[in-house]
N, C-alpha and C positions, 0 to 999 in steps of 0.2 A: 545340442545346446549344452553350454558348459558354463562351472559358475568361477570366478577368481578370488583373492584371499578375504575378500570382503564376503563372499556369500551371494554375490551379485552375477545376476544372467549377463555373460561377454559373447553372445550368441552376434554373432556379425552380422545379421540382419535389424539388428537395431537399429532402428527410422533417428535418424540421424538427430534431430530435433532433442529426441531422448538422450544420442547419447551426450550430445552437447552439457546437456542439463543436467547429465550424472554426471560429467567430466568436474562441473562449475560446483556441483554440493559439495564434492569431494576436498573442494577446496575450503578452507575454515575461512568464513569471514566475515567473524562471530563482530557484533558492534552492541556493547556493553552499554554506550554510551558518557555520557561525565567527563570524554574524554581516552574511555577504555574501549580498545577495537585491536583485535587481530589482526588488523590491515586487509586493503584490497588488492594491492601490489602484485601479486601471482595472478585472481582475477584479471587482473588489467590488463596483462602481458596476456593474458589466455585470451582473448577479446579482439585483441590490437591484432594478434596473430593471424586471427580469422578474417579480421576485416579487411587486412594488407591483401590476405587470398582472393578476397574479392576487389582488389583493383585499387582499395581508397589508402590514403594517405592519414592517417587518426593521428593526434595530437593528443598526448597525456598531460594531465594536469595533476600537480603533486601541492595538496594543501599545505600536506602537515607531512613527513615524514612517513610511510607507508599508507597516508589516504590519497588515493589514486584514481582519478576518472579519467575518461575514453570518450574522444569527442571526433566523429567522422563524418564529412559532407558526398554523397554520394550525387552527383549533377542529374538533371534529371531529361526528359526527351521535352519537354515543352519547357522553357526554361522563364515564360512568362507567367509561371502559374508561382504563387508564394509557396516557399519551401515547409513544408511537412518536418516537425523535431520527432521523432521516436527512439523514445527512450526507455532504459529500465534502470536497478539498481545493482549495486554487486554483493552490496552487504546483507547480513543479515541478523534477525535477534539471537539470542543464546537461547541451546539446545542443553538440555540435562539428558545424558545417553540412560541413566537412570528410571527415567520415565518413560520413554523410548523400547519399543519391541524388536527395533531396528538400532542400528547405528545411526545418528542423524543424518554423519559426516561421509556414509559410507556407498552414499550413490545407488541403495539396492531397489532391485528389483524382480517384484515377485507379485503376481496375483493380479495380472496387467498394470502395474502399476509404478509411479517412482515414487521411491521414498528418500525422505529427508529434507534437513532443515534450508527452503530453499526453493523444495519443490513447486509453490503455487505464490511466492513470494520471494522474489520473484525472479529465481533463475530459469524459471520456465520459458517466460518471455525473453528471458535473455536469450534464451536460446533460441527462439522463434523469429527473432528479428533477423538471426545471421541464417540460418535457413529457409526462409520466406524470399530475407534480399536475395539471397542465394539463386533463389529459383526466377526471380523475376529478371535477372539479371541475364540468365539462363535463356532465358524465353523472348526479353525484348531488349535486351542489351543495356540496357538500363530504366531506372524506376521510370513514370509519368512527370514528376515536378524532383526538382533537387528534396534532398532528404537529408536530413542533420540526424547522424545515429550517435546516440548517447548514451555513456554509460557511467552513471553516477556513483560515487562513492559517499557512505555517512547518512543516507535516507532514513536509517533506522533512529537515528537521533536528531531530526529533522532536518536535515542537509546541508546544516552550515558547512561543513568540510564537504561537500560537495555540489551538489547542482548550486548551493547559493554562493559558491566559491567561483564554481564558475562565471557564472551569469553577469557578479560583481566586477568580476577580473580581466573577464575574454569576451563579454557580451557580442562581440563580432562574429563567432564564431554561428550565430545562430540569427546573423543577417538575412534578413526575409525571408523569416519563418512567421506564419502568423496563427497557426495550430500546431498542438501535440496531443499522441495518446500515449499512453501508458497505462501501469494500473490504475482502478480497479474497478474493471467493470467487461463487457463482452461477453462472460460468461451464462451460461442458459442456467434458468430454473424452472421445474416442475411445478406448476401450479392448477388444480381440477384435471391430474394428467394429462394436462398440455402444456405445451413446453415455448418458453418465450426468451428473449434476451435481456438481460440488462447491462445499457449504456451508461456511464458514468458523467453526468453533466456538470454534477458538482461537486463540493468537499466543504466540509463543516470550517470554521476557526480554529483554530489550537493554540490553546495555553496549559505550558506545561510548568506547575508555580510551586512552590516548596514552603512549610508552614515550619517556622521557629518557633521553639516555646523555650522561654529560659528561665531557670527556678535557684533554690538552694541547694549546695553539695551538701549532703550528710548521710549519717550512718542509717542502711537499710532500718533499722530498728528503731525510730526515734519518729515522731509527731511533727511533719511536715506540708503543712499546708501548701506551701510555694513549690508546688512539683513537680518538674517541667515536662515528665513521662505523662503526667495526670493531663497537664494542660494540651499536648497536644492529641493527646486520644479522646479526650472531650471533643477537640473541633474536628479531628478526622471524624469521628462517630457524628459528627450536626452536617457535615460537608458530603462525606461518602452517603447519608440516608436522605439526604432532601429531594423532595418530590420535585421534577422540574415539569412543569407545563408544555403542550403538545403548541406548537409552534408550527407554523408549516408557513415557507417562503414560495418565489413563483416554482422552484423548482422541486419541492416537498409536495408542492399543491396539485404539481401539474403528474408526478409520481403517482400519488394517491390516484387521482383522475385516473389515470390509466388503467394502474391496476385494478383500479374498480372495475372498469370498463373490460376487459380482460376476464375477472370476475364475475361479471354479470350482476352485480351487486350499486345500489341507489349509494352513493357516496354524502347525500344529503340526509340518509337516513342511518346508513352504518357507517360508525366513528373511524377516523384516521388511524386510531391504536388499533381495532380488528380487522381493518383492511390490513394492515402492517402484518399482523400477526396472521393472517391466514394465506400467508407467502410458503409456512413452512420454514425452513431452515435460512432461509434467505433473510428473514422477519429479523437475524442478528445484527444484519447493516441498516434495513429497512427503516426498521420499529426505531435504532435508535438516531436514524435522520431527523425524527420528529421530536424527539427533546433536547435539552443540553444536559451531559453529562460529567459530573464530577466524582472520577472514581480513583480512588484511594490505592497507590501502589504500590509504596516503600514508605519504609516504619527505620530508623536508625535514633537510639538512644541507647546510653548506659555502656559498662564495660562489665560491670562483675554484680556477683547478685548482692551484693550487701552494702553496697555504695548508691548510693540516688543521685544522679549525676542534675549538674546543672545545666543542662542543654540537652535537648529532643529534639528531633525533626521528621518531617512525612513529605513524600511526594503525593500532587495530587494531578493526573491528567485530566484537562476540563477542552471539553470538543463541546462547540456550540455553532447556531446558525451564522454564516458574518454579517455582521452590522451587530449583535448580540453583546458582543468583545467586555463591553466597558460596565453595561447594566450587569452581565453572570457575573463579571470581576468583584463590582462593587456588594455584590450580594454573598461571594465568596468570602470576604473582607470581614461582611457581618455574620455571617456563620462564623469565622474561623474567631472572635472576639477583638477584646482589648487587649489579651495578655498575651495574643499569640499573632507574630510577625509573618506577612504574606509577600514572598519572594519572589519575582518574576523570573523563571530560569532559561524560560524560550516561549516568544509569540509570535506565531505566522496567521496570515492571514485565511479568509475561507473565501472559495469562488463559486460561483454560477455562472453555466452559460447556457444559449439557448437550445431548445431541441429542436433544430431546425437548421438549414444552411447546408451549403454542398458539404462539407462532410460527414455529416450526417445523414444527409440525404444517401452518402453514399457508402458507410456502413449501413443503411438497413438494404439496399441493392445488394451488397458481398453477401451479407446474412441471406436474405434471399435464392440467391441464386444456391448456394450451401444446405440451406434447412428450410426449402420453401414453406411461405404458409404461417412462420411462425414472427411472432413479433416481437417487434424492439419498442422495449420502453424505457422511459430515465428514473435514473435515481439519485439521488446527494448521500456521495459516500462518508460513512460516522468519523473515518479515519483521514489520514493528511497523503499527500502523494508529493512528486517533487515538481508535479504541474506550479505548486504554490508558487517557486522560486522563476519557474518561466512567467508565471504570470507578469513579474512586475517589467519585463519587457514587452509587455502587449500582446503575449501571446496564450490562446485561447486553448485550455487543458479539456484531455478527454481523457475517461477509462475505459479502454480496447483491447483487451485480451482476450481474444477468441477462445471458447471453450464449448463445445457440444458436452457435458458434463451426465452421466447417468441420474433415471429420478431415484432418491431417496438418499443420496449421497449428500454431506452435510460439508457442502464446499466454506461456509465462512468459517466453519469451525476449524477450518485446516490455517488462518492466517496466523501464525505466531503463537498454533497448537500444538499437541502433540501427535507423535506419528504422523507428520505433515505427508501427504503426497496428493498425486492425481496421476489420473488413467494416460496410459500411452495412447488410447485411440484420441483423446483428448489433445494432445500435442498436435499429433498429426493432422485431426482438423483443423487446430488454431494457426498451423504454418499454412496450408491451405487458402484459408479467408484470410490471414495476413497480407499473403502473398497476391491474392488476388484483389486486395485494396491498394497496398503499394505499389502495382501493375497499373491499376487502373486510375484511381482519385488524382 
């Protein structure tokens, strides 16, 4: 085993899955958002490449100047079954190498493990879809039902430069498809050292809204009530601390249920908030299914310290249950006051779907046959995926990323953490039961 100028094992027995995935982190496809992205353009082409290898013909779609999605139909052996969308993203949030033990961008691997910004969010997957099809391809000469593989660009800034670019623009391209998975959900957790799955059924609302305060210019030194640093740290600080109430829909409710049952625990007698919380590590997505959240992300005022500028602003990210949308707004509205202007910068919608139905039925069969014995439950993820933008073409979003994940490892912590990674024996399971759902469902 030998390492290259990054520090990173080039040991040629890397389970291909991995190397895919270090090949993809390696590539910067940093999404700032506002606007601001590194492009996915190299992605694309790294994708498109693979997929040509495997037979299909992909279609790139170019929003904006280097935002770049990858759109391929792979036909399938029963051509009367509705076609399967699977897809992931290319982009990703910014890494500070600063903070980092690692390079983000440097694809290592060390400790079983890959690291980098990318790794669990999601170039994993990306990399598990062309190694899965790979094999099934392999094996039966093509998927069970046609398959639309996707690969979006701009997810990190809710996907208008991508999956919603597309969907508006080429909606054809994903002709009788009436499910997708994707992030976030597949993944095992540790719970009373037993280990179970969680399948992603649903995903909160998302509004992502920006607070104006505007005041008087003047000299740092001088008696200004009208202050528009003052006014918007007032309503951040009433916005970012408000208590939201535990909320649970059919698919929070039916979560809870579970996991109680799972627990061995009377769910009519221990609250929704300690079921959540006694997931362990997991309790990050869980716990905050159950309320809406309004949390406070970017602060931008002023230029120099001795000037009191007249204009402040705050970003504030608000994830709530859907149908929620308009009562959190209006209550954001009255926290954030009279003196301070509430901006609408991006609102997508939130979905549920049922735990139930042949695909479902037929991730908990893959999981089955893979890690007998253990069970699939659902959850409503806190965070957005790009299933939103399939949705509004009828089709039905899942979170299916296979992971066998070790217990005590703090998988939610790894999305858009630092020192992001996850275990190679982890890939290699997830191409596995990939591959063995795209074989078969």
């Amino acid at each position: 085993m030998t390492t290259d100028a990054h520090g990173t094992t080039t040991d040629q027995e890397l389970e291909a899955t991995a190397r895919i995935a270090r090949d993809l982190i390696r590539i910067d496809t940093t999404n700032w958002g506002e606007g601001r992205s590194a492009g996915e353009t190299e992605a694309a082409h790294y994708v498109e490449a693979a997929l040509r290898d495997l037979g299909a013909t992909p279609q790139l779609f170019e929003s904006e100047p280097d935002r770049v999605s990858v759109v391929a139909r792979f036909p399938g052996r029963n051509p009367d079954k509705p076609a399967l969308v699977v897809h992931g993203h290319l982009d990703v949030v910014p890494a500070d190498p600063a903070n980092w033990s690692v390079d983000p961008f440097g694809g290592v691997v060390q400790d079983g493990m890959l690291w980098g910004r990318g790794a669990v969010d999601m170039k994993n997957m990306d990399a598990m879809m062309l190694t899965a099809l790979g094999d099934v391809i392999a094996e039966h000469g093509a998927p069970e039902r046609d398959l639309v593989v996707a690969y979006f660009a701009d997810e990190e800034a809710g996907g208008v430069l991508g999956a919603h670019h597309v969907v508006s623009n080429h909606p054809e391209v994903f002709a009788g498809a009436t499910a997708a998975i994707s992030e976030v959900g597949g993944y095992s957790v540790t719970l009373d050292d037993r280990r179970a799955y969680l399948l992603q059924t649903g995903e909160k609302a998302l509004m992502w809204i920006k607070l104006v305060a505007r005041g008087t210019a003047a000299h740092g030194s001088h008696v200004i009530r009208d202050n528009a640093v003052t006014k918007v740290a007032a309503a951040v600080a009433r916005i970012g601390s408000e208590e939201w109430p535990v909320r649970l829909s059919a698919t929070t409710e039916s979560m809870v249920t579970e996991i109680a049952r799972f627990l061995g625990v009377d769910p009519t007698v221990t609250g929704p908030d300690e079921i959540a919380l006694a997931t362990g590590s997991a309790s990050r997505f869980i716990h905050a299914a159950l309320h809406t959240t309004t949390n406070p992300t970017v602060l931008r005022a002023g230029y120099k310290h001795n000037v009191i500028p007249d204009a402040a602003e705050a970003l504030i990210d608000v994830r709530c249950l859907p149908g929620d949308e308009d009562t959190v707004l209006a209550r954001v509205h009255e926290l954030a006051g009279d003196d301070v202007e509430v901006v609408m910068s991006h609102r997508d919608i939130g979905m549920e779907q049922d735990f139930g139905g042949p695909l479902v039925d037929a991730v908990r069969d893959v999981l089955g046959r893979h890690d007998p014995g253990a069970p699939v439950l659902p959850y409503l993820l806190s965070g957005g995926t790009d299933n939103k933008a399939l949705s509004t073409l009828g089709i039905a979003g899942y979170g299916f990323v296979p992971l066998q994940l070790p217990a005590g490892i703090d998988f939610p912590a790894m999305f858009h953490g630092v020192d992001e990674r996850v275990p190679l024996e982890s890939l290699a399971f997830g191409r596995r039961v990939l591959g063995d759902l795209l074989g078969s469902y």
